[in-house]
C-alpha positions in Angstrom: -14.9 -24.7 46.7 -14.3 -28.1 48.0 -14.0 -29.9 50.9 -10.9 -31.0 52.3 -10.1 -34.7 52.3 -9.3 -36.6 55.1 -5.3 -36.1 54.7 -5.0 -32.7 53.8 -8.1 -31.9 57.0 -5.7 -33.6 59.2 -2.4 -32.3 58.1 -4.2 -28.5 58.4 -5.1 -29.3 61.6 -2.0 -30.5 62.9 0.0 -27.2 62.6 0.0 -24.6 65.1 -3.1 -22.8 63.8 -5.2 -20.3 66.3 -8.7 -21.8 66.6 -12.1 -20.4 67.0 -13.4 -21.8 70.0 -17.4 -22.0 70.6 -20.0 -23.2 73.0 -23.5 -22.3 73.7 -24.1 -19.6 75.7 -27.4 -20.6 76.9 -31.1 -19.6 75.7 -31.2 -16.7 74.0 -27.7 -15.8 73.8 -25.1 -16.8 70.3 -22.4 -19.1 71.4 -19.5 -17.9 73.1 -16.7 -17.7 70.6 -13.2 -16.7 71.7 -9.8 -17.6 70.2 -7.9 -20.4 71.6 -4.6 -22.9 71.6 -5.4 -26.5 71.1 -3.2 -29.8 70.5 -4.0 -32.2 67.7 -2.3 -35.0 66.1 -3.2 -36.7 63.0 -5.3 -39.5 64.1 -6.3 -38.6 67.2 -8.9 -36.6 69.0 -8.2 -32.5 69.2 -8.1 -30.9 72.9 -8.1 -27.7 74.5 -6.9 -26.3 77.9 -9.3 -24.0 79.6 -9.8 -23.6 83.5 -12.8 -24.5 84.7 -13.5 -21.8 86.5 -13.5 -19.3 83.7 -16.7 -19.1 81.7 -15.2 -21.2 78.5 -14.9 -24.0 81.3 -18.7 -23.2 83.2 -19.7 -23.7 80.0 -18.7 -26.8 78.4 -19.6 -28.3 81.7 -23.2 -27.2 81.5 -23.7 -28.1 78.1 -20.5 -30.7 77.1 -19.6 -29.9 73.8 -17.7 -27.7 71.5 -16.9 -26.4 68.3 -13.2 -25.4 67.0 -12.8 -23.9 63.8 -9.4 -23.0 62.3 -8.8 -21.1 58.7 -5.7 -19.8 56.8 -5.9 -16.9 54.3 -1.8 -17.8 53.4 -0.9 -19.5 50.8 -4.6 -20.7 50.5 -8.2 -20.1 52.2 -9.2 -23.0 53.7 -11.1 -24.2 57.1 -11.4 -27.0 58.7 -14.6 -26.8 61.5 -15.3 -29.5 63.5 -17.8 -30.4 66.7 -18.8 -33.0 69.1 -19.2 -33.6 72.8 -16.2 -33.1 75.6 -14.7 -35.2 78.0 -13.1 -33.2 80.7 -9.7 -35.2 82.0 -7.2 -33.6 85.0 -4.3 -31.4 82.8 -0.7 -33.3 82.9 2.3 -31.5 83.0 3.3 -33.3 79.7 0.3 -32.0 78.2 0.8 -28.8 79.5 4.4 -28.9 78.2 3.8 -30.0 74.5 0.9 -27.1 73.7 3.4 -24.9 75.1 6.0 -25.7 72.9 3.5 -26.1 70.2 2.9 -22.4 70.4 5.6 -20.4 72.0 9.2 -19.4 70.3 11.7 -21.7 71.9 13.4 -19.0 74.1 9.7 -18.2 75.8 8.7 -22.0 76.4 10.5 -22.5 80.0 9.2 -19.4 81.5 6.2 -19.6 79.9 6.0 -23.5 81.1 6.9 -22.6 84.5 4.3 -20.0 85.0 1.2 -22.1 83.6 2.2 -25.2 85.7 2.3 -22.7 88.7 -1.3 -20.9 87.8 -2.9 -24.4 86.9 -4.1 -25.1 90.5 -5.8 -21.2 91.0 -7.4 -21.4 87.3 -8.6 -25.2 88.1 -7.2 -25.7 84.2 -8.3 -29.4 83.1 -8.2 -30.7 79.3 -11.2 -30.9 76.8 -11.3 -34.0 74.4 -13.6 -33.1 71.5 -15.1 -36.5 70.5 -15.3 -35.2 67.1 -19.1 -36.0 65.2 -19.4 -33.1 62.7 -16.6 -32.2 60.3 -17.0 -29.4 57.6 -13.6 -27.9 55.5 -13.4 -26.7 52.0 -10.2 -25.0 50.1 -11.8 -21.6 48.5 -9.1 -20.9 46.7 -8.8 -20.9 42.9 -7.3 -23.1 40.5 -3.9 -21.5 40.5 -3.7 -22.1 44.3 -4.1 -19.0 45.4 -7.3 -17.7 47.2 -7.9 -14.6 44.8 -9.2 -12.7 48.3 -7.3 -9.5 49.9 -5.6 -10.2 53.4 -6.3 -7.3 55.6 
């Protein structure tokens, strides 16, 4: 096992992976952990879309900070994890517009587009920097490049 380096941890992160998205819950309670879409280029910060009003957005107000972990099994098992505090920023429509077409098919990004831009004012959606201050990756898969583990 062995940690990503900086070049490969960006270039994982860039592509349209499905993150793991945590924040504490409060005392006495694990984080909340939920899947989620987020944006990232190589270079810059990572960010997320949430409303406010939901309870991903309650929380990173209360406590302002995240953590976003993403992993692939295929071709190789490797994760990138990384945490830090959030800055919350008012949700543009070109924002809104390039994590759409970051994960949507092409045919489904104008309706899908259309409707989010709508819904953004009765969800209060906003965009979460992560100021990134932790990092952790590794590539667990084996000298031959394949991970050796069963995908279920």
């Amino acid at each position: 096992m062995a940690p990503l380096s900086v070049g490969e941890r960006q270039e994982f992160l860039a592509q349209p992976h499905v993150a793991a998205f945590s924040v504490s819950a409060g005392e006495g309670r694990g984080p909340l952990t939920v899947p989620i879409w987020y944006a990232y280029e190589p270079g810059e910060d990572p960010w997320i879309i949430t409303g406010r009003r939901s309870r991903k957005g309650r929380l990173l107000d209360e406590h302002g900070r995240f953590c976003l972990m993403v992993e692939s099994v295929q071709p190789r098992v490797r994760y990138v994890s990384v945490e830090g505090p959030a800055e919350r920023h008012p949700l543009t429509e070109a924002q809104l517009r390039a994590m759409t077409e970051r994960y949507m098919l092409p045919e489904a990004v104008e309706d899908y587009f259309a409707a989010a831009w709508e819904a953004r004012t009765e969800l209060d959606d906003a965009v979460y920097v992560l100021r990134p201050q932790r990092w952790l990756s590794a590539d667990l898969s084996d000298h031959g490049g394949t991970s050796g583990h069963r995908v279920l």
